[in-house]
C-alpha positions as CSV (number, residue, x, y, z in Angstrom):
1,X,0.0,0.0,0.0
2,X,1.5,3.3,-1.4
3,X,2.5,5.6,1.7
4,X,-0.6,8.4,2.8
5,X,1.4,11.4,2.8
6,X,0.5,14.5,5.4
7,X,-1.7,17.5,3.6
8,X,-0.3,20.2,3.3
9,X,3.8,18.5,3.6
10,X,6.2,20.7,1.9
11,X,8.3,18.7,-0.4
12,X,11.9,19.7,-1.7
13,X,11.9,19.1,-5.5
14,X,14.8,17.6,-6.7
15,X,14.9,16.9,-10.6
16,X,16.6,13.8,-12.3
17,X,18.0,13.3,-15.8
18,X,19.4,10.2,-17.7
19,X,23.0,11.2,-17.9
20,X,23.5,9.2,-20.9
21,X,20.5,9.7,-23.8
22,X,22.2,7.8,-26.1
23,X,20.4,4.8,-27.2
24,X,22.0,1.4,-26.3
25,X,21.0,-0.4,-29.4
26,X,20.7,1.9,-32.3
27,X,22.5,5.0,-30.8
28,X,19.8,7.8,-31.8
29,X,19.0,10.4,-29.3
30,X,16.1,9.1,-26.3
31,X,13.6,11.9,-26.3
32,X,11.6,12.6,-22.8
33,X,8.5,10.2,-22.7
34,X,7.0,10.6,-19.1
35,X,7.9,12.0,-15.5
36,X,7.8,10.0,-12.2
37,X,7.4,11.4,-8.6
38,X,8.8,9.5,-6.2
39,X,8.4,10.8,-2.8
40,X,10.5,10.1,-0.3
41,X,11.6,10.8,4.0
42,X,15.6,12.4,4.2
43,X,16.9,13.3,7.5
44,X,16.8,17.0,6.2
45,X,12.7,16.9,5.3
46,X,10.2,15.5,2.8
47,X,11.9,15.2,-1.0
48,X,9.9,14.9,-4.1
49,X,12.1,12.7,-6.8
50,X,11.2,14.1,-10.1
51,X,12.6,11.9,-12.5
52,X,12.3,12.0,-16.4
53,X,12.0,9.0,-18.0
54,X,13.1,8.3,-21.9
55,X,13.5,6.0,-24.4
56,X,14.3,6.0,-28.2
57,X,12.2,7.5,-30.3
58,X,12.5,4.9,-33.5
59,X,9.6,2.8,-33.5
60,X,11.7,0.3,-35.6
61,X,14.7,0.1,-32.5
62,X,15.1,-2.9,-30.5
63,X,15.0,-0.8,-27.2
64,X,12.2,1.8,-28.5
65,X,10.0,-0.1,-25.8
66,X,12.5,-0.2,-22.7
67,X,12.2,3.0,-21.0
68,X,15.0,4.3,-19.1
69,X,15.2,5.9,-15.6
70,X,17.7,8.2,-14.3
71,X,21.0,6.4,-13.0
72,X,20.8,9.4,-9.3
73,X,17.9,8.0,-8.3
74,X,19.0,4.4,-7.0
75,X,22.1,7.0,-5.5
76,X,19.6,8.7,-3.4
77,X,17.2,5.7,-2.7
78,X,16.0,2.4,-3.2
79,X,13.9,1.6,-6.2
80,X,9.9,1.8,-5.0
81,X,10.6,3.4,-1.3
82,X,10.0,5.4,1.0
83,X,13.0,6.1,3.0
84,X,16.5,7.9,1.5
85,X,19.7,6.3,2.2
86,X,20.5,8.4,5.2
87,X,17.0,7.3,6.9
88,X,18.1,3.9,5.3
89,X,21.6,3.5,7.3
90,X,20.3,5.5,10.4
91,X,17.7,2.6,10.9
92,X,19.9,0.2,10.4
93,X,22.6,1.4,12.9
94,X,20.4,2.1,15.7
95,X,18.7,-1.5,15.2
96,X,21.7,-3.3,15.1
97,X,24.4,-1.3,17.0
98,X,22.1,0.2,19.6
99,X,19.7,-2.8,19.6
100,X,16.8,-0.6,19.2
101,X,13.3,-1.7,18.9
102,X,11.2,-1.2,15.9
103,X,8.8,0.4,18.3
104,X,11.8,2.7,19.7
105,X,13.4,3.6,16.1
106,X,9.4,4.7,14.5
107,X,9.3,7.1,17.6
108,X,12.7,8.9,17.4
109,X,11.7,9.2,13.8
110,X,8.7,11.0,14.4
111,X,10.2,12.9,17.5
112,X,13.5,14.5,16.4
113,X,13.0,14.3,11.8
114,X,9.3,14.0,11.9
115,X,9.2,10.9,10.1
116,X,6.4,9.3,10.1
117,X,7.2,5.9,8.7
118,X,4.3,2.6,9.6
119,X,6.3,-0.1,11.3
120,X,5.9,-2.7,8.6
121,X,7.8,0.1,6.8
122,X,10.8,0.6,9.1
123,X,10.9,-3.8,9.3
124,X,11.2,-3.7,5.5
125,X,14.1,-1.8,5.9
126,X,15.6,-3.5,8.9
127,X,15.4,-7.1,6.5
128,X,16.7,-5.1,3.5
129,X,19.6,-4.0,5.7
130,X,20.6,-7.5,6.9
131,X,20.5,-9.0,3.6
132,X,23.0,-5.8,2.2
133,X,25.2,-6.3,5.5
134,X,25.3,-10.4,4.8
135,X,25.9,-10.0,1.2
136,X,28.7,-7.4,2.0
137,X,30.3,-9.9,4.6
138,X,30.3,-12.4,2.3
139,X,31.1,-11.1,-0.5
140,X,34.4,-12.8,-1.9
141,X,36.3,-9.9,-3.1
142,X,35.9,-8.4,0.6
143,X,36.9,-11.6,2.4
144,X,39.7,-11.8,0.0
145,X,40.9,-8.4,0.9
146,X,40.7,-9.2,4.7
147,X,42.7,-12.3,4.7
148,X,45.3,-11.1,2.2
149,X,48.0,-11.1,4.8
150,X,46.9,-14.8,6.4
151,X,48.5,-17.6,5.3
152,X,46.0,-19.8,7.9
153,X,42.6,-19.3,9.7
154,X,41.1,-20.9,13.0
155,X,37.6,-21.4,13.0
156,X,35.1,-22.9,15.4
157,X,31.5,-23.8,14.9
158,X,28.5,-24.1,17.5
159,X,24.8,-24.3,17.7
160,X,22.4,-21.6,18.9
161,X,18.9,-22.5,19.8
162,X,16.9,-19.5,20.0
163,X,14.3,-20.6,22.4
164,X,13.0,-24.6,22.9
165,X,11.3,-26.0,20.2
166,X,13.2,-24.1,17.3
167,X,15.6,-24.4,15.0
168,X,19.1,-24.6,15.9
169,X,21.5,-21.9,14.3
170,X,24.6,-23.4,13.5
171,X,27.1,-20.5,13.0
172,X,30.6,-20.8,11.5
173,X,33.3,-18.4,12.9
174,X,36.8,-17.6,11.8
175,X,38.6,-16.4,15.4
176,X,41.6,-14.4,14.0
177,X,39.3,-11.7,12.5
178,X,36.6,-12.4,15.1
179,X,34.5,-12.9,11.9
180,X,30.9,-14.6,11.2
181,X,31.6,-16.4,7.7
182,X,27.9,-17.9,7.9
183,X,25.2,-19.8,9.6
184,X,22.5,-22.5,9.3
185,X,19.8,-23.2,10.8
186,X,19.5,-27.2,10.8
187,X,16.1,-29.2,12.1
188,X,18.1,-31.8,13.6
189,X,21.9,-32.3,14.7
190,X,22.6,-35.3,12.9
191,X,26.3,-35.9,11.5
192,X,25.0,-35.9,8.3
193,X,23.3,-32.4,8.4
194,X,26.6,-31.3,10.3
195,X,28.7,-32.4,7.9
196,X,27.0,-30.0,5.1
197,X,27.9,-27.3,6.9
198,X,31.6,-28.2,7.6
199,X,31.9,-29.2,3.4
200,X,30.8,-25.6,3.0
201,X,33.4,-24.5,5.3
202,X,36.1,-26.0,3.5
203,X,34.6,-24.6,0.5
204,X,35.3,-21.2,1.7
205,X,38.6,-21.2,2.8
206,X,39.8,-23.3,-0.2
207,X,38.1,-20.0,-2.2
208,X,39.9,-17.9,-0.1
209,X,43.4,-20.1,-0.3
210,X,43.9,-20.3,2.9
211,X,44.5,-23.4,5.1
212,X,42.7,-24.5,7.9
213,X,45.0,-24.8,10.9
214,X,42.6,-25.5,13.8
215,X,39.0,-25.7,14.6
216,X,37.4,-25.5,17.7
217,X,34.2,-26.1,19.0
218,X,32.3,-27.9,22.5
219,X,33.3,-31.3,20.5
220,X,29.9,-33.0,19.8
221,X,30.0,-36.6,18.5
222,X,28.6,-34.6,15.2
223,X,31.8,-32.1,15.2
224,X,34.2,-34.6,15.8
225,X,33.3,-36.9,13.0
226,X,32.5,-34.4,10.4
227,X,35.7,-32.6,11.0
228,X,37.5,-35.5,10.9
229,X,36.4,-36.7,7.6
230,X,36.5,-32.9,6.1
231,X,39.4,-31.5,7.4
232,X,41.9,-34.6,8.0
233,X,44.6,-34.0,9.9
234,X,43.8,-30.7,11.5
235,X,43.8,-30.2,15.1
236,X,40.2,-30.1,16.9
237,X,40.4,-28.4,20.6
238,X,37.7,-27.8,23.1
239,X,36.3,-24.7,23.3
240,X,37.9,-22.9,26.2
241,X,34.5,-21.3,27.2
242,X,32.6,-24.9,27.0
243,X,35.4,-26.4,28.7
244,X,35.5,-23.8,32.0
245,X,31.3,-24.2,32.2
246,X,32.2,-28.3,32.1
247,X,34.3,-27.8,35.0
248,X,32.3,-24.8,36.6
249,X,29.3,-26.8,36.4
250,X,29.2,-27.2,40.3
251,X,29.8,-23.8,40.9
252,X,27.4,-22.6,39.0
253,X,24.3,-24.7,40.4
254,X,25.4,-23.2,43.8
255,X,25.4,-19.8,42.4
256,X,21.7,-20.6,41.3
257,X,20.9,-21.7,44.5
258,X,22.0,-18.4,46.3
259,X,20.2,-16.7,43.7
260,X,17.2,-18.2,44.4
261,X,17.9,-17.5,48.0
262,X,18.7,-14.2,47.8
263,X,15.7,-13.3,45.5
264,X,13.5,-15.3,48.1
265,X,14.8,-12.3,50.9
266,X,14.2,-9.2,48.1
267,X,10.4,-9.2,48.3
268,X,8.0,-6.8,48.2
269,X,9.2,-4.5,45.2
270,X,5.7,-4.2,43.6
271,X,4.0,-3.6,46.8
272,X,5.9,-0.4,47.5
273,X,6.0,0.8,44.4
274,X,2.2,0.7,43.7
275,X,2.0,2.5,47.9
276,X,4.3,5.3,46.3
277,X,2.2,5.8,43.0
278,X,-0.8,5.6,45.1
279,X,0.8,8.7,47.6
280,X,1.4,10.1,44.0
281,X,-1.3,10.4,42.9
282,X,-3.3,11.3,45.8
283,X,-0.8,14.4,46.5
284,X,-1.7,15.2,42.8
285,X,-5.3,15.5,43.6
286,X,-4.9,17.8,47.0
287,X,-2.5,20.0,44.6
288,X,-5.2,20.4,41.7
289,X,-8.0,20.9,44.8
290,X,-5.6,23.6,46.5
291,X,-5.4,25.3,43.0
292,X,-9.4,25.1,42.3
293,X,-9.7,27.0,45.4
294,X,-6.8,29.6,44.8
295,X,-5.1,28.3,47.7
296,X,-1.4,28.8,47.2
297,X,0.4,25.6,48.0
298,X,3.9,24.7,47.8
299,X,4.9,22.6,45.2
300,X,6.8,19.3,45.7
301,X,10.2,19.5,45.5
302,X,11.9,17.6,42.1
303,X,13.6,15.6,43.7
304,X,11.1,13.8,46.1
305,X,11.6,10.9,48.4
306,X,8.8,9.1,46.1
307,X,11.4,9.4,42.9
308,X,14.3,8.3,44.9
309,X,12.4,5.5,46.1
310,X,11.2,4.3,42.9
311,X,14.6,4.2,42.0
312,X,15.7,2.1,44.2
313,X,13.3,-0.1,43.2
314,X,14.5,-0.1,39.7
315,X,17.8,-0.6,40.2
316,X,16.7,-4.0,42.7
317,X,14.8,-5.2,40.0
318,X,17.6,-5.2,37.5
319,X,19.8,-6.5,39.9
320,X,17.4,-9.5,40.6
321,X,16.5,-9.9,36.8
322,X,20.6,-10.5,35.5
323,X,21.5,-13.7,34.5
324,X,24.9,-12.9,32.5
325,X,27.7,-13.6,33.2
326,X,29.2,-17.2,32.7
327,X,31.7,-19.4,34.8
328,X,34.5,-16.8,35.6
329,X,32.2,-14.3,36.4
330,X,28.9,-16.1,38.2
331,X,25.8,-13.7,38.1
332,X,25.3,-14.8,41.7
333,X,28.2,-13.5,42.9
334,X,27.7,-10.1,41.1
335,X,24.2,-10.3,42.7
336,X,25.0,-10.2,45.8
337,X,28.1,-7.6,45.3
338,X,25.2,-5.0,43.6
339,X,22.6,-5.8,46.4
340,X,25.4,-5.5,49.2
341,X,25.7,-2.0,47.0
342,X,22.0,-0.9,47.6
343,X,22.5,-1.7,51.4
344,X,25.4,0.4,51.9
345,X,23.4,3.0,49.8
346,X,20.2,3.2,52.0
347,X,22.1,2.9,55.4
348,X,23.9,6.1,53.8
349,X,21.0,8.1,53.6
350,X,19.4,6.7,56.8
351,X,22.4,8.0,58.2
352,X,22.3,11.9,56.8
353,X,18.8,12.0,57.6
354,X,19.5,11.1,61.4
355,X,21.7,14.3,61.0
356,X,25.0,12.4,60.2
357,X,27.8,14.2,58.9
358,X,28.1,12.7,55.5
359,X,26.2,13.7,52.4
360,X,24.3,10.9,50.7
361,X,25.0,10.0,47.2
């Protein structure tokens, strides 16, 4: 469905000519035949692509019925779109450098360029980004200008399953450029299916002309038989990150445990919170009364004891709700550093209100 532009939206003209009129199959001169307005969203405002379209005027030409468009426009935008190449690549960053979501992007849009793009828009864009940004990665001429200085590569492979139920990602790394060469999602983990994705491997660095000269991975039966058989005689190690959760794998259940214990002591988050919004609110009332009367009241401070105490809630809540970390940094132990934090935090302000010396932060 064509976009429903604004009444009234003031439009920058920009006018586009075929740099080259010459005819491709006869040579003659390609008169103008029609115009096309392509409107589009810049960063800078509302544009309004002009561009003249032509074609030979020989009736008896090969290419009299092939009409031609000017070369600037695909410079300026994508063929049949909305969005410039500015909007384009700002969408793009912010979803996957800032991990924006599509929500998040559409409002900053309208906010700060007025750009009032519908979300199945701005996840048009986000695909057509990832496909240009895989294509680019993979794109043999840049790999080979990336490894022109390697004689080898290292390269591990493992399998992501996004949640339970799903299709596991298998993704093949090359760990001296820290690169993503490609991945596949696979129904099942059977050697066979591996072993399709290790052939393509070997495929790629024999493009590249570079020699394989280790792999590494959490050495499933599927790994070590399909790397044996496609890459014979290179070395297979354990993944060192697999290996420490192996032999954390006792440490870690305790950590859960004092997790669980520790989130078992933190109670009551929701129950203050919804007492401070209730206070809130009914301050908010006596305020608006006091002013219906012409009462003068004193406003609340902006800093209240409400805010800071939402706050603190917040920052609990985040606390309780982190689960990174892995085996040489356990999320229990951070857990209990950060609420040991908030403690120290509150006794620090119980003690300036008691008229203590120190200021609290």
């Amino acid at each position: 469905m064509p976009h429903r532009w604004a009444e009234g939206t003031e439009f920058v003209r920009v006018l586009l000519d075929v740099e080259d009129r010459a005819c491709s199959q006869c040579g003659r001169k390609m008169h103008v035949c029609d115009h096309r307005r392509h409107p589009i969203f810049t960063l800078e405002g509302p544009w309004e692509l002009v561009c003249r379209l032509v074609k030979c005027p020989d009736r008896g030409c090969p290419g009299h019925h092939r009409t031609v468009s000017p070369e600037r426009e695909t410079a300026i935008c994508l063929p049949r779109t909305i969005l410039g190449w500015d909007v384009f690549c700002w969408i793009g960053h912010r979803r996957f450098s800032r991990h924006w979501s599509v929500p998040q992007i559409r409002g900053e849009l309208q906010d700060r360029y007025r750009i009032d793009a519908s979300e199945d828009a701005l996840e048009d864009a986000i695909s057509r980004y990832q496909a240009m940004v895989a294509a680019r990665e993979q794109d043999p001429e840049h790999l080979a200008t990336v490894y022109q200085d390697d004689a080898e590569v290292v390269l591990s492979i493992d399998g992501l399953q996004p949640e339970k139920g799903h299709e596991t990602l298998y993704v093949v790394r090359e760990l001296t450029h820290k690169r993503i060469w490609f991945g596949t999602a696979l129904v099942s983990s059977s050697a066979a299916e591996v072993r399709e994705i290790l052939t393509l491997a070997r495929e790629w660095a024999e493009r590249l002309g570079k020699k394989v000269r280790l792999w590494m991975s959490d050495k499933q039966d599927a790994f070590l038989s399909g790397i044996a058989a496609e890459f014979p005689g290179v070395p297979h190690r354990y993944c060192q990150n697999h290996f420490l959760r192996d032999v954390a794998q006792s440490v870690l259940e305790e950590d859960s445990h004092a997790k669980v214990r520790m989130r078992s002591k933190v109670r009551g988050l929701r129950a203050i919170e919804r007492q401070v919004l209730q206070d809130q609110r009914t301050v908010a009332v006596a305020v608006a009364a006091s002013e219906a009367a012409a009462i003068a009241a004193p406003l609340p401070p902006p800093a209240s004891a409400a805010a800071v105490v939402l706050d603190y809630c917040t920052a609990v809540k985040g606390i309780l709700n982190d689960d990174q970390g892995g085996p040489l940094h356990p999320p229990g132990l951070r857990m209990a550093a950060a609420l040991r934090s908030v403690r120290q935090s509150l006794e620090r302000n119980l003690e300036v209100k008691k008229g203590g010396a120190r200021k609290a932060r």
